[in-house]
N, C-alpha and C positions, 0 to 999 in steps of 0.2 A: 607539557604539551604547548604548541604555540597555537595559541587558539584563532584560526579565522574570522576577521569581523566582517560586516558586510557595511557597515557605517560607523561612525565612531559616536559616541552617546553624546555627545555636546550636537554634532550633526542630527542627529535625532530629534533630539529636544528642541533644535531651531526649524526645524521641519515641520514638528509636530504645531509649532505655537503657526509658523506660516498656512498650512494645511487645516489648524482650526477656525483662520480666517477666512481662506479660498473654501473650505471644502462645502460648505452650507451652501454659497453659489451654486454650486454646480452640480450638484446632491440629487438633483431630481434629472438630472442627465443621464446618471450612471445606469449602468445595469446590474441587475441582483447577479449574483455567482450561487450556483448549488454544486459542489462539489463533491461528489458520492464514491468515495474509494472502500472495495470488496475486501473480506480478509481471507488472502490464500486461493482466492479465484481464479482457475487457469485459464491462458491463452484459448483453451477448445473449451470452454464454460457458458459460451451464453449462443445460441441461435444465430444470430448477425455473423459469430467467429467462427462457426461448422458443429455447435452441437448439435444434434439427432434424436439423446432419446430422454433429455427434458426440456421443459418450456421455460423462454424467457419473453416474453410477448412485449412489454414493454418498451425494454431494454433496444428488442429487435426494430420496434418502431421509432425508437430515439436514434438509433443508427439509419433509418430509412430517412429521417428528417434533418438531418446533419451529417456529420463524416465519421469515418470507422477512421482512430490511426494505426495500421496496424503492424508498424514498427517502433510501440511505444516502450519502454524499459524500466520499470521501478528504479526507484533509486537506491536499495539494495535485495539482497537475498531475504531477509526476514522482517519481521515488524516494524520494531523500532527505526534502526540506521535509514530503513526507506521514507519513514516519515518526516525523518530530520533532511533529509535530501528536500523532501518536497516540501517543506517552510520554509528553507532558509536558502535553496539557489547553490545550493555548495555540492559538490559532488563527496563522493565517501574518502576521498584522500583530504579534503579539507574539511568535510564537515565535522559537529562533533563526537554526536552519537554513531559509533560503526559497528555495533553489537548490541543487542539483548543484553539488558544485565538487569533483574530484577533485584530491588531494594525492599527488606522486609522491614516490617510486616507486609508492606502492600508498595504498587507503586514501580519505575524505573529511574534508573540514571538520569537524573536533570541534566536538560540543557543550561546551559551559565544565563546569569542576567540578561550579558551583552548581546546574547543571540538577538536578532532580527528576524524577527518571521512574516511568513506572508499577511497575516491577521494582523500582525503589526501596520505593515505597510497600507492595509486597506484603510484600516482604521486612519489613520492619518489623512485618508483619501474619503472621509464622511463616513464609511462604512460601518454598521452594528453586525456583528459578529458572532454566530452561535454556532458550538461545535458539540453534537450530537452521537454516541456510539464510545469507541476507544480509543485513548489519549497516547500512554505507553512513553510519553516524554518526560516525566517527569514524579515525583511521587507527591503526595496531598502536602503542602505547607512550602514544599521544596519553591525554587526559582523554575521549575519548569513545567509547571502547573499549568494548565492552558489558563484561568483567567489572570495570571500572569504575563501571557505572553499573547496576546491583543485579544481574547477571545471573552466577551460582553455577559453572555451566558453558557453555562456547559452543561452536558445531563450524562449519564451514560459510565462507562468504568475508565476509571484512570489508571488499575493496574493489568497489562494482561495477561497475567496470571487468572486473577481474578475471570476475568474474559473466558475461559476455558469451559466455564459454566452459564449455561443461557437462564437459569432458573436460580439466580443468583439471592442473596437474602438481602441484599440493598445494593441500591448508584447511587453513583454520588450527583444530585441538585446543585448544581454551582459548585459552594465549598464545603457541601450536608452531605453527610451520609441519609439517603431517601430509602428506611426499611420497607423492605417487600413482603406479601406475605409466605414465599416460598420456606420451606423446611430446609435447613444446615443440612445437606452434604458434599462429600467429595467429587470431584469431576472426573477423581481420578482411580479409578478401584475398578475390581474383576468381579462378575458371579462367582458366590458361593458354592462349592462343590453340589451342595443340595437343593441347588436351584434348576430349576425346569426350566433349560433355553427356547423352550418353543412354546411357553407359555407367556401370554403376554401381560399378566399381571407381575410374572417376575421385574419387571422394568419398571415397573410402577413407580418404585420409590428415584427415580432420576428425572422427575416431573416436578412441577410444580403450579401453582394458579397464576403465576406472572412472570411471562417470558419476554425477556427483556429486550430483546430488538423489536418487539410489538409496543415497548412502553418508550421506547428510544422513538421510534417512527412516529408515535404520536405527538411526542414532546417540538419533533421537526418540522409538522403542522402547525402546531402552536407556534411554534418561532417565524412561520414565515406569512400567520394572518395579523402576530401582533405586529410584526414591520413590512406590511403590506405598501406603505404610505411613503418607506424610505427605503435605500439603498442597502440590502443586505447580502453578507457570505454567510453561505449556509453549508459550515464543512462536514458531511455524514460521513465517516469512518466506520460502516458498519461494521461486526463481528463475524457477519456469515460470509463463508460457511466455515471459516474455523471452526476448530473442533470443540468439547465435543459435539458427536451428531445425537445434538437436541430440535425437536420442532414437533409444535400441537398437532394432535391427531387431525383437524380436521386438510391440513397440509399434507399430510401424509398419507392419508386414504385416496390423496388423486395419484397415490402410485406404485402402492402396496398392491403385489399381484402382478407388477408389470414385468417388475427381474427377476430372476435366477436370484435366491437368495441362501445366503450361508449366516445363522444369527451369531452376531461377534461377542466377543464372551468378557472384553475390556483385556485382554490377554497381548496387547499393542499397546499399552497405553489409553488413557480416557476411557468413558463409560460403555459399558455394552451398550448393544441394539437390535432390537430383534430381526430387522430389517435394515440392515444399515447403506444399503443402496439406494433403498427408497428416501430414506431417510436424508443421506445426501443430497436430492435430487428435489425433493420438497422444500427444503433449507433456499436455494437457491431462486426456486420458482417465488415460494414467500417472498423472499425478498425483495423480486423484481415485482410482487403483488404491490409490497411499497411503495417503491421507486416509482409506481404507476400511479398512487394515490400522491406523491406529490406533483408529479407530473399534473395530474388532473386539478389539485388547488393552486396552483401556479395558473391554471389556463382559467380556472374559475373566479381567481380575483381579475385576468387581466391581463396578468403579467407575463405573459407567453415571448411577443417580441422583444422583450426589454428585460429578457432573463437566461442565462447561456448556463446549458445543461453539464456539466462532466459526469465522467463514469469511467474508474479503471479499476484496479489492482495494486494491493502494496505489493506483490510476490507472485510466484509461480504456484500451481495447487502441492497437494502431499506425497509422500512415497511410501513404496513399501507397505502399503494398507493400513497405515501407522492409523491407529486410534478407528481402526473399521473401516478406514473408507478404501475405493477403489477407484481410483482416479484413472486405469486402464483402464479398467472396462469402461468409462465416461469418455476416454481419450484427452481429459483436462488437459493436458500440455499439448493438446494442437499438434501430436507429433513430435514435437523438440528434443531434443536431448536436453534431461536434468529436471529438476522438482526444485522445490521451493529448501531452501540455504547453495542452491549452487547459483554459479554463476555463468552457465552453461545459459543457452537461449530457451530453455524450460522453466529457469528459475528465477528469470528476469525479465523476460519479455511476455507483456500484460495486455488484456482486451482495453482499447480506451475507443470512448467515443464523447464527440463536442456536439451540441446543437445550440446554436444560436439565427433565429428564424431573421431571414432578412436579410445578414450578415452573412453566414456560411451556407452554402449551396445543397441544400437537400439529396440525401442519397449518394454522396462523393466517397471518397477512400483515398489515404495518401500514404505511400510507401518510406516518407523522408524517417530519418532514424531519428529517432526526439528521446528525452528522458526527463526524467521526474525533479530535475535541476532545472529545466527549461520551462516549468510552470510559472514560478513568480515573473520573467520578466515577457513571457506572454499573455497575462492576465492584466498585467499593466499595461501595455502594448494596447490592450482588447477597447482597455480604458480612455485611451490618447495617451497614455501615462509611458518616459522614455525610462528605460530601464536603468538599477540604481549600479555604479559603480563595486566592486568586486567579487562581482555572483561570476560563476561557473554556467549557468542557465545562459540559455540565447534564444530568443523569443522566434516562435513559429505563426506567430500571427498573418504573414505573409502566406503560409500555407496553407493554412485554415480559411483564407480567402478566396482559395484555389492561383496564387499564383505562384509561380516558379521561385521555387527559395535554393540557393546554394545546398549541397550535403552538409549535415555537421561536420569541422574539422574532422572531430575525433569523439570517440566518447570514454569516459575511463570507471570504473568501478573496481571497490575492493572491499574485504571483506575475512574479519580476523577466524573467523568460526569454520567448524565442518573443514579443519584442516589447514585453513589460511588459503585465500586463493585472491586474485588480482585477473582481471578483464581490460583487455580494449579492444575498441570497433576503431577501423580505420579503411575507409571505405568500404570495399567488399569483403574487407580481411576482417576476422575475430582472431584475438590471441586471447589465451589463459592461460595461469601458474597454476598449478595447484599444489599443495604438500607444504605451504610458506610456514604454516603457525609456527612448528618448531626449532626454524634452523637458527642457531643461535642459543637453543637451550641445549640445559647438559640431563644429564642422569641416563637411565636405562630407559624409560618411556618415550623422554625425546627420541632416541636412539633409532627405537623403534618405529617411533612415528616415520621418522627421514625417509629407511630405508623401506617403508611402505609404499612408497608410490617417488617417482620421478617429479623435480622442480621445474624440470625443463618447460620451456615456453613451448606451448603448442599453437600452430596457429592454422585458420580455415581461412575459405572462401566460402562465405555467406551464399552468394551468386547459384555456387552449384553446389553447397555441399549445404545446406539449411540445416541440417540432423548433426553437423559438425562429426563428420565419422571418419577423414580422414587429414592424420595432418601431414600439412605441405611445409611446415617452419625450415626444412631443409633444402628446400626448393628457389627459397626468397628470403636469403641472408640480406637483402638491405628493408627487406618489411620488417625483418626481426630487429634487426638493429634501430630501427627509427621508431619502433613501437615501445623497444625497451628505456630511451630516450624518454619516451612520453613518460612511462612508471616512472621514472625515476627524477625527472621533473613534480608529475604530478601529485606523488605521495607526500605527506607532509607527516613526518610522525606522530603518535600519540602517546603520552603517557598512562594514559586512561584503555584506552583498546590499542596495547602495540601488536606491529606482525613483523614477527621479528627480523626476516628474511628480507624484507624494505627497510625497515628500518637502518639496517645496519648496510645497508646499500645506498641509500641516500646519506652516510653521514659524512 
C-alpha cells in the first residue's frame, strides 16, 4: 500500500525542535480544545437536531451559544476508519485505516509510525494532550497507541471490542490496565430459556458497580483542572450510546414508564434489556449530564472564553433493532436514508456543533458541507496556525466566523465493508456504488455477492431529494462522468483494506 504522509519525519522533527522554542511564548494565547465525539449517535439524537421524546439539555444549550453545523459528515461509516479521517486530515481513499479490523486479544489495526495526527500537531503547538473514552487505532504496545501518537495521558478502552461492554473488568490508565471491580462477563449473550423476561432481577447479572463512561467523565475533569494554567486538547471519544444498552438505574428511571416497551431478549446481538428503549434514551441523556459537568468546570475555572467547545459523531445511529435498540421509533437518522456502515446520508451525516464565545456568533447554523478531514486544518486556522501541506481537509474557520466561505470542491468517502461502497458529494449531487467488495474475486460466494445488487453509480440531488430516493444518474451523463473522474483520481489502493472494484480501476 502506498501509504500517505502528511509531513515527512525529518520535517517533523525540525518542527518539533522550532515549536519547542516558539511554543512556550505563546502558550498562554492559545485556547484549550474539548473535543467530544458520540459513539453511533444519529443525526435526529440530540434536541438542537429535532429529537422529541428524550432530553439533551446541555448539548441543546451549546448549540444556543454557538453554531449547529448541520451538513457535517464523519469521516467514515463505522468506528475506526472515521477516526483516522479525523487525526490525520486524509480522507478514506488516502487515509490508512478504512475498516474495523480487530487484533486479538484486544486492540485494532495500528496506524504506522509515520502517521501525523492531530495531537501530534498540537503538541508541537505547546499543547498537553489527554484523550479520554475509546481509542480503536491501534492495539496496547502497537505504533498506534494513542500515547504514541501525541496523546500526554489516556484513560478509557483501547479496544472496541472491549467497548461493547460499559461494566468492563478494567481501562486502560495510560499504558496500566486499571482493574475494576465489575464481575467478568459477556456483552454478548441471550436469556436463558428459564429466565423471566419481565422480571427485573433477570438482568441483574449485566451490571456492575463501575460504569465506565462515569469513570472516563471523571478522569476528563481531572485532566482539565490539573492543566487549568496551560493550553489543553481534551479529546472525549465517548462510548455512548454504542451498544450494549447498559446505564445505572438511577438514569434510567427518568424514563422507564414513558415507552411502549418490548423486553429484548439479546436475540440481535449484545445483552438483553428489560427496557430497551428506555434504556437507549437514558444512555444519551447521561451523557449529555457529562458534557454539562464539564461544561460547567470549564466555566468555573474561568476558562469559558478561551476554550472552543466541539460536539459530533463518529457515525450514523443503528439498524434493524440490532442489539435492542430502536432508532425508529427515536427517528435517530433525522429522516435519512441509511444507518451506521452505509454511506447513504443516514450513515454519514452527524449532529456537530462549535462554541467558542466571543469568536463564533451564538445561536447561528450553517448549511456549508464540511467533513471530519476538515478538522485538523480548522483547528489550526482557530489557532492563527496555516494549514500543514498534504491533508485532504480545508479549513472552515471562515464559516464558523459567520462569513461566506466557497462550497467544498467535492467531498469523497469509501468504505470496503457492508458490501464495498464509494460516495461523493459534488455540489447538490450525491453519487454512490454499492456492491464494490467483491468484484474481482472468484469462487461461488463472490458470484453471489455480484449478482446481489447492481454497481452501477447512483446519483441524487441533495437540494430536492434529501432521502436520496430517486436516482437521476441517467439524466446527467457529464455529472457522472466527472464524479467517476474524482473515484478514480481519489482512491489510492490498499493493501491492508482493498476494495477490489477501485482498485482494479485505478491500476
Amino acid at each position: 500500500m502506498r501509504t500517505v504522509k502528511t509531513v515527512s519525519v525529518g520535517i517533523l522533527a525540525a518542527s518539533a525542535i522550532f515549536f519547542a522554542i516558539s511554543a512556550p511564548a505563546r502558550a498562554a494565547e492559545r485556547p484549550n480544545i474539548v473535543f467530544v465525539i458520540a459513539d453511533d449517535l444519529g443525526y435526529g439524537d440530540l434536541g438542537c437536531f429535532g429529537q422529541k421524546k428524550f432530553a439533551t439539555p446541555n448539548l441543546d444549550r451549546l448549540a444556543r451559544e454557538g453554531m449547529r453545523m448541520t451538513r457535517m459528515y464523519s469521516g467514515n461509516a463505522v468506528c475506526a476508519p472515521s477516526r483516522c479521517v479525523l487525526m490525520t486530515g486524509l480522507h478514506p481513499g488516502h487515509a490508512f485505516i478504512r475498516d474495523n479490523r480487530e487484533h486479538k486479544p484486544e486492540g485494532q489495526y495500528p496506524i504506522p509510525p509515520e502517521t501525523v495526527t492531530l495531537a501530534e500537531r498540537l503538541k508541537m503547538l505547546g499543547y498537553t494532550n489527554g484523550g479520554f473514552g475509546k481509542w480503536g487505532l491501534g492495539f496496547p504496545g502497537s505504533t498506534g497507541e494513542p500515547l504514541k501518537q501525541g496523546f500526554d495521558r489516556f484513560f478509557g478502552y483501547n479496544c472496541q471490542a472491549v467497548a461493547h461492554n460499559f461494566y468492563p473488568t478494567y481501562l486502560w490508565n495510560n499504558d496500566q490496565k486499571q482493574p475494576l471491580r465489575n464481575p467478568a462477563f459477556s456483552a454478548h449473550q441471550k436469556l436463558k430459556p428459564e429466565d423471566d423476561r419481565n422480571d427485573p432481577k433477570t438482568y441483574a447479572r449485566f451490571i456492575g458497580p463501575d460504569y465506565a463512561p462515569d469513570l472516563i467523565a471523571e478522569q476528563a475533569l481531572a485532566f482539565v483542572d490539573a492543566n487549568k494554567d496551560r493550553p489543553f486538547f481534551l479529546f472525549y471519544p465517548t462510548t455512548v450510546p454504542h451498544l450494549a444498552l447498559q446505564v445505572p438505574d438511577d438514569s434510567l428511571a427518568e424514563y422507564v414508564g414513558k415507552f411502549e416497551e418490548e423486553p429484548y431478549d439479546g436475540s440481535r446481538g449484545y445483552l438483553p434489556h428489560k427496557t430497551p428503549r428506555a434504556a437507549y434514551a437514558a444512555e444519551v441523556t447521561r451523557m449529555d449530564r457529562e458534557i454539562g459537568k464539564l461544561m460547567k468546570r470549564v466555566a468555573e475555572l474561568g476558562l469559558d472564553e478561551k476554550t472552543i467547545f466541539i460536539f459530533t459523531s463518529d457515525n450514523g445511529p443503528l439498524y434493524d433493532k440490532l442489539g435492542g435498540t430502536d432508532c425508529d421509533f427515536f427517528n435517530s437518522n433525522g429522516g435519512l436514508r441509511g444507518r451506521k456502515g452505509s454511506l447513504f446520508e443516514g450513515g454519514v451525516r452527524v449532529p456537530c456543533i462549535v462554541r467558542w464565545p466571543g469568536k463564533i456568533k451564538p445561536g447561528t447554523e450553517s448549511e456549508r458541507r464540511v467533513g471530519f478531514e476538515d478538522w485538523t486544518p480548522t483547528i489550526l486556522a482557530m489557532l492563527g496556525e496555516s494549514p500543514p501541506q498534504g491533508l485532504d481537509g480545508i479549513s472552515f474557520w471562515p464559516t464558523l466566523q459567520g462569513q461566506t466561505q466557497s462550497e467544498r470542491p467535492f467531498l469523497y468517502r469509501e468504505f470496503p465493508s457492508y458490501g464495498g461502497q464509494v460516495a461523493v458529494w459534488l455540489g447538490n449531487y450525491k453519487a454512490t456504488r454499492q456492491n464494490l467488495g467483491s468484484i474481482g474475486a472468484t469462487g461461488a460466494a463472490a458470484k453471489k455477492k455480484r449478482t446481489a445488487g447492481s454497481t452501477a453509480l447512483q446519483l441524487y440531488d441533495l437540494s430536492t431529494d434529501p432521502t436520496e430516493s430517486k436516482n437521476i444518474a441517467g439524466e446527467h451523463p457529464e455529472v457522472v462522468k466527472e464524479i467517476e473522474a474524482i473515484i478514480r483520481r481519489e482512491h489510492v489502493p490498499s493493501q491492508v483494506f482493498p476494495l477490489p472494484a477501485l482498485d482494479i480501476a485505478t491500476k
